[in-house]
C-alpha positions as CSV (number, residue, x, y, z in Angstrom):
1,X,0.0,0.0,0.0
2,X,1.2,3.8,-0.5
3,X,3.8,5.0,2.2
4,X,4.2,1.8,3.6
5,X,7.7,0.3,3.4
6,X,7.9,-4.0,2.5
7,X,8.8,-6.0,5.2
8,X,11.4,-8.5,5.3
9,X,8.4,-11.0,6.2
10,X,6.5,-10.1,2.6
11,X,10.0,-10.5,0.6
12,X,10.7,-14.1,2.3
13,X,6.6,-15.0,1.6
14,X,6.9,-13.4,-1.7
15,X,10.1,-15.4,-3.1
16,X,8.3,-18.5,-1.2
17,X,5.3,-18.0,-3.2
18,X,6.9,-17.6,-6.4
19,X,8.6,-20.9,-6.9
20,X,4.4,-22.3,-7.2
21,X,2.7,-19.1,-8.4
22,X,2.8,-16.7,-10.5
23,X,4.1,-12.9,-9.9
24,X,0.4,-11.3,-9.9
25,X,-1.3,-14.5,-7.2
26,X,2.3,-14.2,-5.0
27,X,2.2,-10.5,-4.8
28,X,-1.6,-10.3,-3.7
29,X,-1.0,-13.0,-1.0
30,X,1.7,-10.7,0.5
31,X,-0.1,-7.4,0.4
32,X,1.9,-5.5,-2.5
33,X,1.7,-3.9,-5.8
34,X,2.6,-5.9,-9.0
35,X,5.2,-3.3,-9.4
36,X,6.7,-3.6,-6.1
37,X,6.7,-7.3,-6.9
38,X,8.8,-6.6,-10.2
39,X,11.5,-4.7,-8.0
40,X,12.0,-7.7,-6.0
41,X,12.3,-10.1,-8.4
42,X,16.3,-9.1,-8.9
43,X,16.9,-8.5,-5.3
44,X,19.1,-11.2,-2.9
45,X,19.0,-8.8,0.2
46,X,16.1,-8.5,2.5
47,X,14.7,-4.6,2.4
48,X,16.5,-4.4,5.9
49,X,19.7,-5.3,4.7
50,X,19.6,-1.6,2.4
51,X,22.2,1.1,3.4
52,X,21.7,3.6,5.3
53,X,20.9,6.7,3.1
54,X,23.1,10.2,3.5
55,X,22.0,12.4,1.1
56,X,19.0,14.5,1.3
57,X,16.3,14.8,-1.8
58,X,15.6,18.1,-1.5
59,X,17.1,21.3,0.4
60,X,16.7,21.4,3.9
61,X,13.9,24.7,4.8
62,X,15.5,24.8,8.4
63,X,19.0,24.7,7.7
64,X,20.2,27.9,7.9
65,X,17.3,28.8,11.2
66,X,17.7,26.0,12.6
67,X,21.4,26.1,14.9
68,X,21.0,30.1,14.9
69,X,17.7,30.1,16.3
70,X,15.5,27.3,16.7
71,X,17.5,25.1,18.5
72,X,18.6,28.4,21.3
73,X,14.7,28.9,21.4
74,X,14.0,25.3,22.6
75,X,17.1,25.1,24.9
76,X,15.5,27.9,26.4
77,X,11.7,27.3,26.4
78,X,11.7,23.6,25.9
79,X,8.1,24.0,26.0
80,X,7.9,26.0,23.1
81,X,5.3,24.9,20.3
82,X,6.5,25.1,16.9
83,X,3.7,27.0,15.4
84,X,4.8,29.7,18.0
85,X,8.3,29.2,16.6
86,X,7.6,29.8,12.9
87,X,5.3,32.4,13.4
88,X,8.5,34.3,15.7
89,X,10.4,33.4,12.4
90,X,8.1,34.6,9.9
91,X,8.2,37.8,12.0
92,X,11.9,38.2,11.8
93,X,12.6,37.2,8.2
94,X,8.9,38.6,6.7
95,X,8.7,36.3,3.2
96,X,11.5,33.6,4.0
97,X,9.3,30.4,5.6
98,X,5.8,29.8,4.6
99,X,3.2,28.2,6.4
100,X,3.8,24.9,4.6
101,X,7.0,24.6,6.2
102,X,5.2,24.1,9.7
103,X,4.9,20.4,9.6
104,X,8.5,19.9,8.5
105,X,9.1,22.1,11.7
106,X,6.7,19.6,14.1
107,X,9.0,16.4,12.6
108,X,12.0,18.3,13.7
109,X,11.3,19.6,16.9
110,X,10.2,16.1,18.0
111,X,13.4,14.8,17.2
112,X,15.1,17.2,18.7
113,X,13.3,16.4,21.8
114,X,13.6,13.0,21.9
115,X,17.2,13.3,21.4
116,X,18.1,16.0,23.4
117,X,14.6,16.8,25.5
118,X,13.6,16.8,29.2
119,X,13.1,13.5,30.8
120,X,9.5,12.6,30.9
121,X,6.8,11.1,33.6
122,X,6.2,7.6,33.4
123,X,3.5,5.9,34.6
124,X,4.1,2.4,36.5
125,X,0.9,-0.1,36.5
126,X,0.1,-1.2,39.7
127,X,-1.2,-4.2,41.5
128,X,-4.1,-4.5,43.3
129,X,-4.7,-7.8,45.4
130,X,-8.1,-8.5,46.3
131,X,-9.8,-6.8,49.4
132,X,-6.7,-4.3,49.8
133,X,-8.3,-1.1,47.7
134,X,-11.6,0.6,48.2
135,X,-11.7,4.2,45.7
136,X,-14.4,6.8,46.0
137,X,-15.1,9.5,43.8
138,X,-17.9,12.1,42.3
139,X,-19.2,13.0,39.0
140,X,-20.7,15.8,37.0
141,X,-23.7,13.8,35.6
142,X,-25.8,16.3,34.0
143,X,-24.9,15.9,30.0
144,X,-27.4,12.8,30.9
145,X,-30.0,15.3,30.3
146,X,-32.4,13.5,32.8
147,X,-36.1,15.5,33.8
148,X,-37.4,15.0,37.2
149,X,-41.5,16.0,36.8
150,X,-40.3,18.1,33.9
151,X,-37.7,20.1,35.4
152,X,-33.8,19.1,34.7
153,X,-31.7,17.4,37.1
154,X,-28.8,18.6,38.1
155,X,-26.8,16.0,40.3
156,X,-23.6,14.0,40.8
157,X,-22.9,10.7,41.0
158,X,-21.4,9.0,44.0
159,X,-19.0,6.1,43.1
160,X,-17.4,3.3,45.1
161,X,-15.4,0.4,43.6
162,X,-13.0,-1.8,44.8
163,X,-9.7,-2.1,42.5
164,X,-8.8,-5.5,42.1
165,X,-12.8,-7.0,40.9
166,X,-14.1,-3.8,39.5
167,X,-17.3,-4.2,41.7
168,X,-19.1,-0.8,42.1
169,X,-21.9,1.1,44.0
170,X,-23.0,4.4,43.0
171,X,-25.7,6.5,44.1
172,X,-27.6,10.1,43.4
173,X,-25.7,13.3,44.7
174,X,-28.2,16.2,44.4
175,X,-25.7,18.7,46.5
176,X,-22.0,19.3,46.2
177,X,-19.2,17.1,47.3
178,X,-20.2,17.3,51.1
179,X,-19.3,15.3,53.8
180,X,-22.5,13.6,54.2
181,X,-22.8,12.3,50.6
182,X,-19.5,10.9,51.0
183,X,-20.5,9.0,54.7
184,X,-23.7,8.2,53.3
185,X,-23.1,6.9,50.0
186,X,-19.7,4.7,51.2
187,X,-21.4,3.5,54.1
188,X,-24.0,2.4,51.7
189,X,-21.4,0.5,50.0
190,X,-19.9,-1.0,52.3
191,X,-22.8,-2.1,53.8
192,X,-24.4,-3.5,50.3
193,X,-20.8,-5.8,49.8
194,X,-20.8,-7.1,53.1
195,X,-17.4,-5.9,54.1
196,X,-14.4,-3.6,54.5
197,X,-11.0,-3.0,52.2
198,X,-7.7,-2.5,53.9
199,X,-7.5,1.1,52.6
200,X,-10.1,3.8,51.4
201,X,-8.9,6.1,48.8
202,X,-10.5,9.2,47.5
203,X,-8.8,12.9,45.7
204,X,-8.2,15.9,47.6
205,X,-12.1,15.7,48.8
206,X,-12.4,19.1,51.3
207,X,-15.1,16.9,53.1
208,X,-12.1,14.5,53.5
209,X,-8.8,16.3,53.9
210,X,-7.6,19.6,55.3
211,X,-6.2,21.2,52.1
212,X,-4.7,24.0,53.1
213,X,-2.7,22.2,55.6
214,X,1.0,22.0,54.9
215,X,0.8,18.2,55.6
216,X,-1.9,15.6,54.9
217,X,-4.7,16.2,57.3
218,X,-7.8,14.6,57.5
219,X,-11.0,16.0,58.5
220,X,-12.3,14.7,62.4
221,X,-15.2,13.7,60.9
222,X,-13.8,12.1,57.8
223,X,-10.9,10.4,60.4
224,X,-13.3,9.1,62.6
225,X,-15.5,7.6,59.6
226,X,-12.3,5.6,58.5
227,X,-11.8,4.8,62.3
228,X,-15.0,3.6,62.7
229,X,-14.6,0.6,59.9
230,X,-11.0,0.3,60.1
231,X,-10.1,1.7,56.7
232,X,-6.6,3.2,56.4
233,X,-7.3,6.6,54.5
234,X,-5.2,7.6,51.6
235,X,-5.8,10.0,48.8
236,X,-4.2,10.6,45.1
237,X,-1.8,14.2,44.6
238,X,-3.5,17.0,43.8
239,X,-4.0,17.3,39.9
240,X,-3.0,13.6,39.2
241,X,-6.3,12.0,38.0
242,X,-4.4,9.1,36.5
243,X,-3.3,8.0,40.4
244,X,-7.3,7.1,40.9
245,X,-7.3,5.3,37.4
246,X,-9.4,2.6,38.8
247,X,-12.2,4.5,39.8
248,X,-11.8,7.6,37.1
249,X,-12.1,4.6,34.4
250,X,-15.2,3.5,35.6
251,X,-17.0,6.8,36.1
252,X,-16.4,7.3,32.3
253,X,-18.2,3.6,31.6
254,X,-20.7,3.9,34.5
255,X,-21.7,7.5,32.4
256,X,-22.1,5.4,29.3
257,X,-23.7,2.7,30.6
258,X,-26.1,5.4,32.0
259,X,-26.6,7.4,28.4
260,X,-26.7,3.8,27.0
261,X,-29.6,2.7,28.6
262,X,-31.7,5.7,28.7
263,X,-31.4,6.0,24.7
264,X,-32.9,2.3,25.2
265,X,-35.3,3.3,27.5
266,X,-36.7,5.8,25.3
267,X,-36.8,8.8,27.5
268,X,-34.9,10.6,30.0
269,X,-38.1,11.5,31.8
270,X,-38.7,10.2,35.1
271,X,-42.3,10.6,37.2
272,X,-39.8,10.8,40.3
273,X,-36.5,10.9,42.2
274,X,-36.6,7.7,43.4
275,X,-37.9,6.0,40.3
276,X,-34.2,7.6,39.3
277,X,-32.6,5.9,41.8
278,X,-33.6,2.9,40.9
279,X,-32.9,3.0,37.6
280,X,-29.4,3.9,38.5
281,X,-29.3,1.1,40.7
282,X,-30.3,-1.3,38.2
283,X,-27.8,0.0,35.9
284,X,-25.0,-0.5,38.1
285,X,-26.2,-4.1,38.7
286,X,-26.0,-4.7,35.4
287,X,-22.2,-3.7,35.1
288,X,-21.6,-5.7,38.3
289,X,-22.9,-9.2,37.0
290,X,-19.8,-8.7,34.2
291,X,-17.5,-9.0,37.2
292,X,-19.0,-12.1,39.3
293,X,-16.1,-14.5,39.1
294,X,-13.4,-11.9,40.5
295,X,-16.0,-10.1,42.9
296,X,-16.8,-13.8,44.2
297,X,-12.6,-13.8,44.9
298,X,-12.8,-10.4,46.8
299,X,-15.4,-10.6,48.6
300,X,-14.0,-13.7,50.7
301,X,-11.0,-11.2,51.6
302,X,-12.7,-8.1,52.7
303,X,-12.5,-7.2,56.4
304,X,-15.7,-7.7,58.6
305,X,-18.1,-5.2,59.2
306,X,-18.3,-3.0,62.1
307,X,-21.6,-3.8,64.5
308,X,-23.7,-0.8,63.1
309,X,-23.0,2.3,60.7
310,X,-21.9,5.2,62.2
311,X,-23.7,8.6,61.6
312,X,-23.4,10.1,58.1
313,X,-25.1,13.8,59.0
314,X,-23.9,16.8,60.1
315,X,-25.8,18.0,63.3
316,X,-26.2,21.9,64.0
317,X,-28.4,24.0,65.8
318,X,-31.0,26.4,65.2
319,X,-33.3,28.6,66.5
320,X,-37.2,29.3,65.2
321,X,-37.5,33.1,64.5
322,X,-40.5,34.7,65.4
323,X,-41.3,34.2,61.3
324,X,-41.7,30.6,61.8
325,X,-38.4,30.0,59.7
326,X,-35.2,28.5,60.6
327,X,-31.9,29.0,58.8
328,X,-29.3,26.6,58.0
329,X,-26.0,26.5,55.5
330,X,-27.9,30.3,53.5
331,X,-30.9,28.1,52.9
332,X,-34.5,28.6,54.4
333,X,-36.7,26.4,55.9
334,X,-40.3,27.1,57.4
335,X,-41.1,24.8,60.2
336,X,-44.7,24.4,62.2
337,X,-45.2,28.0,64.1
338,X,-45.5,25.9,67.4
339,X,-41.6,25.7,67.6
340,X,-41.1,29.4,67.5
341,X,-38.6,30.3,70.0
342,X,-37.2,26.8,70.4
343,X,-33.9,26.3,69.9
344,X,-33.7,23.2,67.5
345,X,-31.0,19.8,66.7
346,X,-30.8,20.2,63.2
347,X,-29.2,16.9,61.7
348,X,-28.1,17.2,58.4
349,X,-28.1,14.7,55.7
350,X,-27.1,14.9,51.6
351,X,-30.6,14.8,51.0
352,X,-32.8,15.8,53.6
353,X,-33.2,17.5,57.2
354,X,-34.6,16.7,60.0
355,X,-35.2,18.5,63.6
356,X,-35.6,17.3,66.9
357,X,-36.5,18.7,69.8
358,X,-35.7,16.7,73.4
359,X,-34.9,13.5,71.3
360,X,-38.3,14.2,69.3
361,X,-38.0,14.3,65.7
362,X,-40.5,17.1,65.0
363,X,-39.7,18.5,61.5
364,X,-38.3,16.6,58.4
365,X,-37.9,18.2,54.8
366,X,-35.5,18.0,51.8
367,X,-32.5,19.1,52.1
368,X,-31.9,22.4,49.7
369,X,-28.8,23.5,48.3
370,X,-27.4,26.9,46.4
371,X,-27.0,27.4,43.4
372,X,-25.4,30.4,40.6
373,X,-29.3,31.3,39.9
374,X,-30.6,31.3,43.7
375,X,-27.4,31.1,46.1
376,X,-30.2,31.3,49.4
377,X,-33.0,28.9,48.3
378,X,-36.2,28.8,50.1
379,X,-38.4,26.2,51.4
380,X,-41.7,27.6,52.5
381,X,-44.5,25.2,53.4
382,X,-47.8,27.2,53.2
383,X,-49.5,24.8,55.0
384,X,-46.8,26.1,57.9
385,X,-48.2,29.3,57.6
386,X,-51.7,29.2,57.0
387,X,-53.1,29.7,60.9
388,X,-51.1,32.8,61.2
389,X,-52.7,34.4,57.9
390,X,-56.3,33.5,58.8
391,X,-56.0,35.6,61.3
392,X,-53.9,38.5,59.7
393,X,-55.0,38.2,56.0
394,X,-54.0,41.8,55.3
395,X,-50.5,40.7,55.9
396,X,-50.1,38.7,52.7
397,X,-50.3,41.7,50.5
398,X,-46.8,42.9,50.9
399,X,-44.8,39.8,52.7
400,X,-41.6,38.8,51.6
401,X,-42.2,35.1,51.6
402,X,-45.7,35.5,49.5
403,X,-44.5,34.3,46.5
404,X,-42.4,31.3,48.0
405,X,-45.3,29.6,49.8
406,X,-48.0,29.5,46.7
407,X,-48.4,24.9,46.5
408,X,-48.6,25.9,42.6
409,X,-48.4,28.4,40.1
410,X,-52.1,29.0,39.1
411,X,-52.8,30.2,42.6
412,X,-49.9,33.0,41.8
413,X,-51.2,33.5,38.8
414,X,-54.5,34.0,40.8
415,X,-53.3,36.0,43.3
416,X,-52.1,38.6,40.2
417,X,-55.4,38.8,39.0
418,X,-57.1,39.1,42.6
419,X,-54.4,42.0,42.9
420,X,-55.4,43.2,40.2
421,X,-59.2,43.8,39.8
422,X,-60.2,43.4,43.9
423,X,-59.2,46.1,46.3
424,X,-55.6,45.0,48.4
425,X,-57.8,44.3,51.6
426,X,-60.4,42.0,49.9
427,X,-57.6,40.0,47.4
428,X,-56.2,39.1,50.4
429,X,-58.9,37.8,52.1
430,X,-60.2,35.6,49.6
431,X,-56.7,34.6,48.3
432,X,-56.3,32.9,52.1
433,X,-59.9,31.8,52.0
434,X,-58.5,30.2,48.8
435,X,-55.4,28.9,50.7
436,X,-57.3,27.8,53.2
437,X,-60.3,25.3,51.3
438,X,-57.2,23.8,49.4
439,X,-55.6,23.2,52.8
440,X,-58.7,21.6,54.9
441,X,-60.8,19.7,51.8
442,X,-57.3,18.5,50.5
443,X,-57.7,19.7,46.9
444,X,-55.0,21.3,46.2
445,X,-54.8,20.2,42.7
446,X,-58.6,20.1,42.0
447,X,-58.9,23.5,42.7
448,X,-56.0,24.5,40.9
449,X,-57.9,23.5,37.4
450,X,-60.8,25.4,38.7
451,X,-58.9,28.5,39.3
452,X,-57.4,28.1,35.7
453,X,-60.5,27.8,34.1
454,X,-62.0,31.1,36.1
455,X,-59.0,32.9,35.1
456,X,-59.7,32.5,31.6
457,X,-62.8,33.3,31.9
458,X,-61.6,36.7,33.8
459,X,-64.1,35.4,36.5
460,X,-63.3,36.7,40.5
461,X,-63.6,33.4,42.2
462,X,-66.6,32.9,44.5
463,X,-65.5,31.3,48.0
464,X,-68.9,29.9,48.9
465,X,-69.4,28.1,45.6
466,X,-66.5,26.5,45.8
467,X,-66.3,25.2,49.3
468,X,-69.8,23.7,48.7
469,X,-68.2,22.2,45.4
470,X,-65.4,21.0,47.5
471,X,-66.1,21.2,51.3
472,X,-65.6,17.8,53.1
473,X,-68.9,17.1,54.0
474,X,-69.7,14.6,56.9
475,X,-70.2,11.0,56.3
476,X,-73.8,9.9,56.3
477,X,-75.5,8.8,59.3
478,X,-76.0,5.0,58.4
479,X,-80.0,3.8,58.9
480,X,-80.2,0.9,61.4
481,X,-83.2,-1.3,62.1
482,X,-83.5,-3.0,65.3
483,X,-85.4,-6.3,65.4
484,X,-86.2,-7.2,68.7
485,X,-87.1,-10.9,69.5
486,X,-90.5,-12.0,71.1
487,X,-90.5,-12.4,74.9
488,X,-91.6,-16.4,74.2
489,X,-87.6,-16.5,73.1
490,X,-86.4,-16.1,76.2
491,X,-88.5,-18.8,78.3
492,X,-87.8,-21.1,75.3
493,X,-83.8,-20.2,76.0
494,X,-84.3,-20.6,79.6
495,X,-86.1,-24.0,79.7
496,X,-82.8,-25.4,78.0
497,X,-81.0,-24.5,80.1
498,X,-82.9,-26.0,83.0
């Protein structure tokens, strides 16, 4: 084939061939051109067996650059690229070296650098007997492009495999790389294959490691995790991704396993988080039944489990403000106005919260987290402030939480248009009256549609029409008839007995 040099092997066939075949059939056997077979045909030496050539064909573009200047430029910026180095030239001498001369340029420098270049980093494959290496890691996952109820997920993906059989566990990160997705999801793990590794290695995880310590440092919490199951903690330099190859891998196939199965699927819709989860799961059980044999082998040399799981939350506390609202990590949370003034044990999972009051757990929500649109979210549970605004409706008009507590948009979009054509004092009223049917008939949604449809029919809603549409009414009284037996009964009863 063109720019492909014969091979001692193809000469040897080729002669071989020839004693039984002719010069056309030998020369197709070995992969060559009729002509190239014609050059052999006078030859005794094998192609290797050629001179070595001293004379150029052409003139050399470089020569008279290339000890003046080139070769000072790289000694002094090894790093130099070399179309930075012929556009520097072209500078100096305007009209001498044209931009076709760049790859003869690229051939050059590279052997220059092998020849007289810096030594460079080599990597040294290691080995990794089973039950020795646990790895944990995250993962950007949202070119998955997966919808949650219609509205786009943005998560990572927590992911723990041990080195030597591959097996893996990964779950749903819907917050940053905190502490409590890392305790969580390895405990989860760990739990799940039914034992421990010798060693537990993650990157430069700040839930993990104190990095701006001048020395390794590990975080209490993250110290006393690895304490708790007896792993030994290590973790990769910074900036060396190739150091966690066993897990970085496998968050690159876990990904396409992922994108794989939800172009199979169909859609990347999903009716909820948890139906999510378990597709992930499922996933990831799937890759794991490629890996039975060696994960059988491993398993048998993993460390016992501690007695119970250690806690994986962070516990803070907080106070109710007289608003009914607690604040914890810049995110808002109402809570039931009966805690006001209590001073509240927050514990703090990756994907919830939950307070406790005397060893009570009298609260539990999910978790919210910041983001570049909204770096204070809010979590505002109408229902949390409904008794307060029965009593003050007026106050709705102009509070700050108003549009944070509406269950859905069409009763903001009805609250607009009760704004709009009803004097401030009566919108409110009838926007909690509103609130309030929604609330105590459980209709949230029903009465959604029928706000919808009033709105476009620019109709002000009528409060006693619709809590007779939708008011829980009492159960009926059920109609019971009595029978009682004749007197006769009894005597016939009695004389049995006798």
């Amino acid at each position: 084939m063109p720019g492909k040099r014969i091979t001692d092997h193809q000469m040897t066939q080729y002669k071989r061939l020839r004693v039984t075949h002719g010069q056309e059939t030998s020369a197709a056997k070995v992969g060559i051109s009729v002509a190239s077979a014609r050059r052999l045909e006078g030859r005794d030496r094998l192609p290797s067996q050629r001179p070595e050539r001293h004379w150029r064909t052409r003139a050399d573009p470089l020569s008279e650059f290339w000890v003046s200047e080139i070769e000072p430029m790289l000694q002094t910026e090894p790093d130099l690229m070399a179309v930075t180095i012929l556009e520097e030239l072209q500078r100096r001498h305007p009209g001498r070296l044209g931009d076709s001369k760049l790859r003869t340029l690229q051939r050059r420098i590279r052997q220059w650098r092998a020849e007289h270049g810096e030594e460079q980093m080599l990597f040294f494959a290691q080995e990794h007997p089973p039950g020795r290496l646990g790895l944990s890691d995250f993962t950007v996952a949202d070119e998955l492009a997966v919808t949650v109820s219609g509205q786009p997920l943005a998560h990572r993906l927590y992911q723990f495999t041990l080195a030597h059989s591959g097996w893996r566990h990964a779950c749903v990160v819907l917050g940053g790389e905190s502490f409590q997705a890392l305790s969580a999801g390895l405990q989860a793990a760990l739990w799940m294959a039914g034992g421990v590794p010798e060693e537990h290695r993650t990157d430069s995880l700040s839930a993990a490691f104190n990095n701006l310590a001048e020395q390794e440092e590990l975080t209490q919490r993250y110290d006393a995790l690895c304490r708790h199951y007896g792993m030994r903690a290590s973790r990769n330099n910074p900036g060396q991704s190739n150091e966690n190859g066993a897990i970085e891998s496998r968050q690159r196939s876990l990904k396409t396993a992922l994108d794989q199965a939800l172009l199979l699927r169909g859609m990347r819709e999903f009716n909820s988080l948890q139906v999510y989860e378990a597709f992930v799961a499922e996933t990831v059980r799937r890759l794991n039944a490629r890996c039975v044999r060696a994960w059988e082998a491993e398993r048998a040399c993993l460390r016992p489990l501690p007695v119970r799981r250690t806690i994986d939350f962070e516990e803070l506390d907080a106070r109710v403000s007289k608003y009914g609202v607690i604040r914890v990590h810049a995110a808002m949370y109402s809570v039931p106005s009966r805690l006001v003034g209590h001073r509240l044990k927050i514990r703090l999972y990756s994907t919830r919260l939950q307070a406790w009051l005397g060893g009570v757990m009298v609260f539990e929500c999910e978790r919210l987290y910041g983001s570049v649109a909204q770096r204070h979210p809010r979590r505002i549970d109408w229902r949390h402030m409904l008794p307060s605004l029965r009593r003050k409706p007026g106050a709705f008009a102009r509070w700050v939480l108003r549009d944070d507590m509406f269950p859905r948009s069409e009763y903001a979009r009805t609250w607009e248009f009760l704004h709009d054509r009803l004097p401030e004092r009566q919108a409110c009223r009838l926007m909690v009256e509103l609130l309030d049917l929604a609330d105590r008939a459980n209709v949230v949604v029903e009465l959604a549609g029928v706000l919808v449809e009033q709105l476009e029919r620019d109709v002000i809603p009528d409060i006693e029409a619709l809590r007779g549409r939708f008011a829980p009414r009492p159960a009926p009284v059920p109609e019971v008839l009595v029978q009682l037996p004749p007197p006769s009964a009894y005597d016939a009863l009695l004389g049995a007995c006798a």
